[in-house]
VOBA-1610 file (N, C-alpha, C; in pm, whole numbers, padded with zeros to 5 digits, always signed):
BEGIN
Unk-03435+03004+03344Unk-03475+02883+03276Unk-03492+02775+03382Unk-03600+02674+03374Unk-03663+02563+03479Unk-03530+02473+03462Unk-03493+02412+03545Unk-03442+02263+03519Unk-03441+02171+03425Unk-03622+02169+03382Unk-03669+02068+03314Unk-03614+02134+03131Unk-03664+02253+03190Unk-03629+02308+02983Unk-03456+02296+02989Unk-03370+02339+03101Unk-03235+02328+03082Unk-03212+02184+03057Unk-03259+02098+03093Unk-03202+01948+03066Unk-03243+01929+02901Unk-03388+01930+02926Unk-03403+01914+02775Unk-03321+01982+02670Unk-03300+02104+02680Unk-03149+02152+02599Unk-03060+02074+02605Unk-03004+02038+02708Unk-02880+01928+02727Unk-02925+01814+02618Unk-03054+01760+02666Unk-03100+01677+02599Unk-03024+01671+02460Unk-03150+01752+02404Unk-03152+01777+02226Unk-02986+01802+02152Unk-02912+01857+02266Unk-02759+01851+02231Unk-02708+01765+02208Unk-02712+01657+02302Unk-02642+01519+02266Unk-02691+01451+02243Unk-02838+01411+02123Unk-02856+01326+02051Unk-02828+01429+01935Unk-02811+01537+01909Unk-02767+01606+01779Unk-02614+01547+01787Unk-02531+01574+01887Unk-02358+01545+01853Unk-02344+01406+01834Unk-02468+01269+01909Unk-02468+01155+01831Unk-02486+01155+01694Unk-02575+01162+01677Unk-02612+01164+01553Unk-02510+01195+01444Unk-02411+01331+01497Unk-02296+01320+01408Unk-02172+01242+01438Unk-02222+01193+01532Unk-02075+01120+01542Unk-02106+01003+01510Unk-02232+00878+01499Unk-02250+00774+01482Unk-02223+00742+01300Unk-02218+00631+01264Unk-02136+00565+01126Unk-02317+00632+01055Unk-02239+00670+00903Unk-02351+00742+00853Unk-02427+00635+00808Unk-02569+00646+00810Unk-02646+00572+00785Unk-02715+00569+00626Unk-02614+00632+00557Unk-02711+00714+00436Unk-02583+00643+00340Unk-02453+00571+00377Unk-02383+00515+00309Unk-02438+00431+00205Unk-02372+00427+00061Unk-02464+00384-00053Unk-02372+00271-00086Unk-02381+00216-00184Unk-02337+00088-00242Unk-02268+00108-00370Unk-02288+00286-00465Unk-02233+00264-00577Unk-02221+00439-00536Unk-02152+00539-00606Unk-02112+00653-00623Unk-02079+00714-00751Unk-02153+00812-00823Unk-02093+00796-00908Unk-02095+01020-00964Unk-01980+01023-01075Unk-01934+01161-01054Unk-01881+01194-01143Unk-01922+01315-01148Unk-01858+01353-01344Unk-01743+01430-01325Unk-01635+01409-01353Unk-01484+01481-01387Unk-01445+01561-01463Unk-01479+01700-01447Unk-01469+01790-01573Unk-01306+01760-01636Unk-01295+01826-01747Unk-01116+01771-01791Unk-01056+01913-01747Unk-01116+01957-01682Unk-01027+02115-01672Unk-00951+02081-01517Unk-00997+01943-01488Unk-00953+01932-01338Unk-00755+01828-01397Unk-00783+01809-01525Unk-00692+01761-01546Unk-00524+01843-01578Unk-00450+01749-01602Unk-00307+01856-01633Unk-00175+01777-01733Unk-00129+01871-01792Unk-00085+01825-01959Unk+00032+01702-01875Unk+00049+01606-01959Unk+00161+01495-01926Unk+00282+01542-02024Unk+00398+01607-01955Unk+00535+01609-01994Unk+00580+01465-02046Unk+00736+01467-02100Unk+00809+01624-02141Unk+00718+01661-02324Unk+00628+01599-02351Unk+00595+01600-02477Unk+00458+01717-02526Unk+00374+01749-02356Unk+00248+01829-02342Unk+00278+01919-02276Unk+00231+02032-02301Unk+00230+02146-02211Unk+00026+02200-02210Unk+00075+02308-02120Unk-00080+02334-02121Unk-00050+02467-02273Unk-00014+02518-02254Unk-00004+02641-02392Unk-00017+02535-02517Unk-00043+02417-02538Unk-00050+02295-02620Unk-00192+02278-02655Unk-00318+02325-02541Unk-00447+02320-02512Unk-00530+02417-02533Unk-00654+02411-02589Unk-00728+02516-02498Unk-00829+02449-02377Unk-00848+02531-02329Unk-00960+02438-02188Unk-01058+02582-02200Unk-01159+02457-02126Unk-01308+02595-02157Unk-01378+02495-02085Unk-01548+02567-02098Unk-01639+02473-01996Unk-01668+02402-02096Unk-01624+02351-02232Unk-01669+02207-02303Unk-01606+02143-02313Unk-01438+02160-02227Unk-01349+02048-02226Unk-01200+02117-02255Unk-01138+02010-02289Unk-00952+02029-02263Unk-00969+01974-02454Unk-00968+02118-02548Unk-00965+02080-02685Unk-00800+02091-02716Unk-00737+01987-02817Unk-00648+01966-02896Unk-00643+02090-02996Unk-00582+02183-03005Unk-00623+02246-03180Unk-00483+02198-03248Unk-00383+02152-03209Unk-00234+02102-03275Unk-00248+01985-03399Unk-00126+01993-03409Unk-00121+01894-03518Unk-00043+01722-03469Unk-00034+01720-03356Unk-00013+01594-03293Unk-00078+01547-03143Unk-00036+01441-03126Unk-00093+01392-02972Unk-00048+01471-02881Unk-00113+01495-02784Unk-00086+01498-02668Unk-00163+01482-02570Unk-00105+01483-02436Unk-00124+01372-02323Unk-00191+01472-02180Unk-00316+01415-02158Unk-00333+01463-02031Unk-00367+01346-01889Unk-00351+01389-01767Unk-00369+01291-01661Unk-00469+01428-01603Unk-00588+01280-01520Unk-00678+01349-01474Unk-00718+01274-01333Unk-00700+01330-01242Unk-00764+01267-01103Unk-00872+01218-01091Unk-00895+01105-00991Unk-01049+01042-01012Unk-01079+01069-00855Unk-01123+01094-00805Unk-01215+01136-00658Unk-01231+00997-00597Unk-01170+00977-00492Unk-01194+00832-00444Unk-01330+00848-00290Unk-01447+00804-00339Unk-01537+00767-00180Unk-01545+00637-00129Unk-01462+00533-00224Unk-01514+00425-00174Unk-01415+00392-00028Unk-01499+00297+00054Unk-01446+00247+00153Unk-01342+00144+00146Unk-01363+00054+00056Unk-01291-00060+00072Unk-01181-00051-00082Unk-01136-00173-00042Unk-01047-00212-00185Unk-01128-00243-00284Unk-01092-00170-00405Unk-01101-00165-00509Unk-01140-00314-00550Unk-01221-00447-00582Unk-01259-00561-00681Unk-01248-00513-00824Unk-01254-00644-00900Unk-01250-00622-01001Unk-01330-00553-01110Unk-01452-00499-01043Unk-01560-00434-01133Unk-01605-00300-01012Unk-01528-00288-00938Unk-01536-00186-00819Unk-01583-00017-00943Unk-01447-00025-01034Unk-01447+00125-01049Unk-01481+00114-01264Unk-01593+00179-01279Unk-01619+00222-01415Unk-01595+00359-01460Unk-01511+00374-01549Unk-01453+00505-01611Unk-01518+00531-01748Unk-01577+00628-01755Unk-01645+00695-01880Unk-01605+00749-01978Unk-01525+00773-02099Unk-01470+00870-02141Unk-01596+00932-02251Unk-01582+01074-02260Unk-01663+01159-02373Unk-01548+01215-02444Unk-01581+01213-02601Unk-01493+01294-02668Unk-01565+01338-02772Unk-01519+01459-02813Unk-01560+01507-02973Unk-01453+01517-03039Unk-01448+01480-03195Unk-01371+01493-03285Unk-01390+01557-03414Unk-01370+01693-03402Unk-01403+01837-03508Unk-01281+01788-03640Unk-01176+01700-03611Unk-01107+01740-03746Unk-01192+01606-03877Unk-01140+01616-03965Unk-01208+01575-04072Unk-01179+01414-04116Unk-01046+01352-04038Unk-00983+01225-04093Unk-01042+01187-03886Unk-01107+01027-03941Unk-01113+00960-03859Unk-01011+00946-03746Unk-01055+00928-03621Unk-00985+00928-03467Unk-01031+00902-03403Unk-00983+00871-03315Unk-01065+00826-03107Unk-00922+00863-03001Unk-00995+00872-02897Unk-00923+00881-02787Unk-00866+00780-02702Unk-00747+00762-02652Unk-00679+00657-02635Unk-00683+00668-02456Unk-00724+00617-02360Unk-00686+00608-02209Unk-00690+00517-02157Unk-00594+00533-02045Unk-00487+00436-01929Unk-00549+00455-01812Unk-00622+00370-01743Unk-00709+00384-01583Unk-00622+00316-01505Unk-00550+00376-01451Unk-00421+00342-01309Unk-00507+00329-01209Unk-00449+00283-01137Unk-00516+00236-00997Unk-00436+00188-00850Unk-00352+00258-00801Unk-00211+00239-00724Unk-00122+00372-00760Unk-00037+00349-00727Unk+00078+00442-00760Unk+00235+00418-00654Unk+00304+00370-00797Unk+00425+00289-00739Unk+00502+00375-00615Unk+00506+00544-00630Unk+00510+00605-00515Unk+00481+00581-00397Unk+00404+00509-00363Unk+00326+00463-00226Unk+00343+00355-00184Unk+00328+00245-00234Unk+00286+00113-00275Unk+00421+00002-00336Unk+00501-00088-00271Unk+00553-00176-00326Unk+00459-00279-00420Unk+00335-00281-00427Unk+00241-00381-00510Unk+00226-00359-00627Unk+00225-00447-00749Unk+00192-00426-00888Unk+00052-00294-00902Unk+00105-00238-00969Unk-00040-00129-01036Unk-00126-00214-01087Unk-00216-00134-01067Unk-00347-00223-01190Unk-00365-00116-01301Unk-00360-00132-01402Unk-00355-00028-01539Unk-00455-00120-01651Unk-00518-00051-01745Unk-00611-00125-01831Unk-00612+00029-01892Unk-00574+00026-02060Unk-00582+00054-02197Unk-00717+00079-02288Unk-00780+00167-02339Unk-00885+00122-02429Unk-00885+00248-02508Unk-00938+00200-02624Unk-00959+00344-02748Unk-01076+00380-02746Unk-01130+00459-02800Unk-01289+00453-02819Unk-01300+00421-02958Unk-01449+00432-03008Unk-01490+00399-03134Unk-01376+00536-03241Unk-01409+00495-03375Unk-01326+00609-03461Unk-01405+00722-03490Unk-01386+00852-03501Unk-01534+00958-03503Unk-01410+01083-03625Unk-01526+01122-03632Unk-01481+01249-03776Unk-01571+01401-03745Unk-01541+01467-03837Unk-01644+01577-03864Unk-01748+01580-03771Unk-01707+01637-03646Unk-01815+01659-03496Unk-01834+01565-03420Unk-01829+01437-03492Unk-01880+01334-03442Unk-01868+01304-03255Unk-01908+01293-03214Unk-01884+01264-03090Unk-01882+01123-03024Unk-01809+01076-02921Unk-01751+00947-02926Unk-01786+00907-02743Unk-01778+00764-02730Unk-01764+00789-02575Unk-01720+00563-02537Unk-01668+00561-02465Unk-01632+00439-02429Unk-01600+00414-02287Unk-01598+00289-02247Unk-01544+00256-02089Unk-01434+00205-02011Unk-01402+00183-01923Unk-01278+00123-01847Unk-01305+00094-01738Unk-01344-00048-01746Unk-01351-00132-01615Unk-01228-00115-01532Unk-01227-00089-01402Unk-01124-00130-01357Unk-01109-00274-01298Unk-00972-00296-01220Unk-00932-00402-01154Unk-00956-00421-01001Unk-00842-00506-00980Unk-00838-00574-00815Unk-00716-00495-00780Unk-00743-00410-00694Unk-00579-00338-00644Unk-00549-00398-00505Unk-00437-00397-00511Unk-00388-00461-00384Unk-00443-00476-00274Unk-00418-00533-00195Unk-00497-00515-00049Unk-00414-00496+00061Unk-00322-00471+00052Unk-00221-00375+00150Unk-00209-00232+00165Unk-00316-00209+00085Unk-00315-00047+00101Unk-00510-00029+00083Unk-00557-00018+00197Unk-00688+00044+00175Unk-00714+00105+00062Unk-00707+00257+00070Unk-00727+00315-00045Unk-00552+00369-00124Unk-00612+00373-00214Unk-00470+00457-00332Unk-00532+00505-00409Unk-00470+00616-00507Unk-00539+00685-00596Unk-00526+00668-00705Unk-00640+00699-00752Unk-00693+00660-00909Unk-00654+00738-01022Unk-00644+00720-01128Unk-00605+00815-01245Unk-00668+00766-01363Unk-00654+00906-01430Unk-00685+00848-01620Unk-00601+00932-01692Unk-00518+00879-01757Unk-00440+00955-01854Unk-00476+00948-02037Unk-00524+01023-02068Unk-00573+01006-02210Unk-00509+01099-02325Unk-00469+01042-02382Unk-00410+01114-02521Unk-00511+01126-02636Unk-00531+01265-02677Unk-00610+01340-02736Unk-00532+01360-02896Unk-00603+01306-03006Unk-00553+01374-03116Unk-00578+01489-03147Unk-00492+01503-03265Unk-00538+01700-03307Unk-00716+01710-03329Unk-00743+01796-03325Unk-00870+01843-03359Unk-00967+01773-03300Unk-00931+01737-03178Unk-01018+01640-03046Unk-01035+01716-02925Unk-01165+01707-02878Unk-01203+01749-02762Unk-01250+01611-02657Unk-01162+01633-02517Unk-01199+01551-02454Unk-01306+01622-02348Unk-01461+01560-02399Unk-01542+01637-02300Unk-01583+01633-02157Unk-01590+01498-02080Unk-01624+01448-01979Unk-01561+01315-01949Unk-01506+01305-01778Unk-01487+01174-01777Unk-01616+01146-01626Unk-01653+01036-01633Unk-01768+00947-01568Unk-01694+00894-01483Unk-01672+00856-01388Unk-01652+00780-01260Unk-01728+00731-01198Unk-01734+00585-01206Unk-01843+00535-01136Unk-01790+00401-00982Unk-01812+00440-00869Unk-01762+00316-00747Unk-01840+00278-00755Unk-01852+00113-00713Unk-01945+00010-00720Unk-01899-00053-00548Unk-01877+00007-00481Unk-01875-00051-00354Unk-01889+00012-00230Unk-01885+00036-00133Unk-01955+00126+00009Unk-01858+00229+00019Unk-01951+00332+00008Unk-01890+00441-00017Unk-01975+00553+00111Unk-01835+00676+00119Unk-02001+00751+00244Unk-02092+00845+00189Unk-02093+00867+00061Unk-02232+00979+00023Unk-02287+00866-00054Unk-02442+00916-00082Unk-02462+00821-00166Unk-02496+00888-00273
//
């Protein structure tokens, strides 16, 4: 091999290992990602999973009372969390016959880590019956700023004869995929 073609190899090498090493240029401004509920897991001492069925249309209720699941939210964003940083989606179906909705808690911290207040926010969805299918949101908050990132959650309690189908995650701030 000439000199000239060996350099140029050298070459083409190290603008390829720049290229991966320089800040990605393809970073987006919002992220957003669907959460199957099978990624979720039953909330004790009152849920178990033998409490559930799970399938690819969701984490269904067939019991005759509440119970509780927590579900991880995938964090890309870069920065701290603002007050309209993170939008949470909930989908539900409701097969039994007497009106219901789904009840969830969007955490944002975790006192484990963190001496700073949590940020937590509450919401039901609309009331749904006989198939009906349901779906509502959860703005999140301002989480501390002593901790870059912390992790996110949704814990939602499912009535009997409720399927929780999808949760939506949406970042609203610089994130690295877009």
């Amino acid at each position: 091999m000439s000199l000239s073609r060996h350099l140029a190899t050298i070459g083409a090498a190290l603008v390829l290992l720049a290229s991966l090493a320089a800040p990605d240029a393809t970073a987006a401004t919002s992220d957003r990602k669907v959460v199957h509920p099978s990624a979720c897991m039953p909330v004790g001492p009152n849920t178990t999973i033998d409490e559930l069925e799970v399938s690819g249309n969701g984490i269904y209720n067939p019991g005759t009372s509440i119970e509780k699941v927590i579900c991880p939210l995938p964090r890309d964003q870069e920065t701290v969390y603002g007050s309209t940083s993170v939008v949470i989606g909930i989908y539900y179906r409701v097969l039994g016959a007497g009106a219901t909705s789904v009840t969830c808690t969007l955490t944002i911290g975790s006192t484990s880590m963190q001496t700073q207040a949590v940020w937590t926010s509450t919401k039901s969805g609309p009331l749904k019956s006989g198939g009906a299918r349901g779906d509502f949101t959860i703005t999140g908050g301002t989480q501390s700023p002593d901790f870059l990132v912390v992790p996110s959650s949704v814990t939602c309690a499912i009535p009997p004869k409720t399927s929780l189908g999808a949760i939506y995650h949406v970042e609203t701030g610089v994130t690295n995929y877009p």
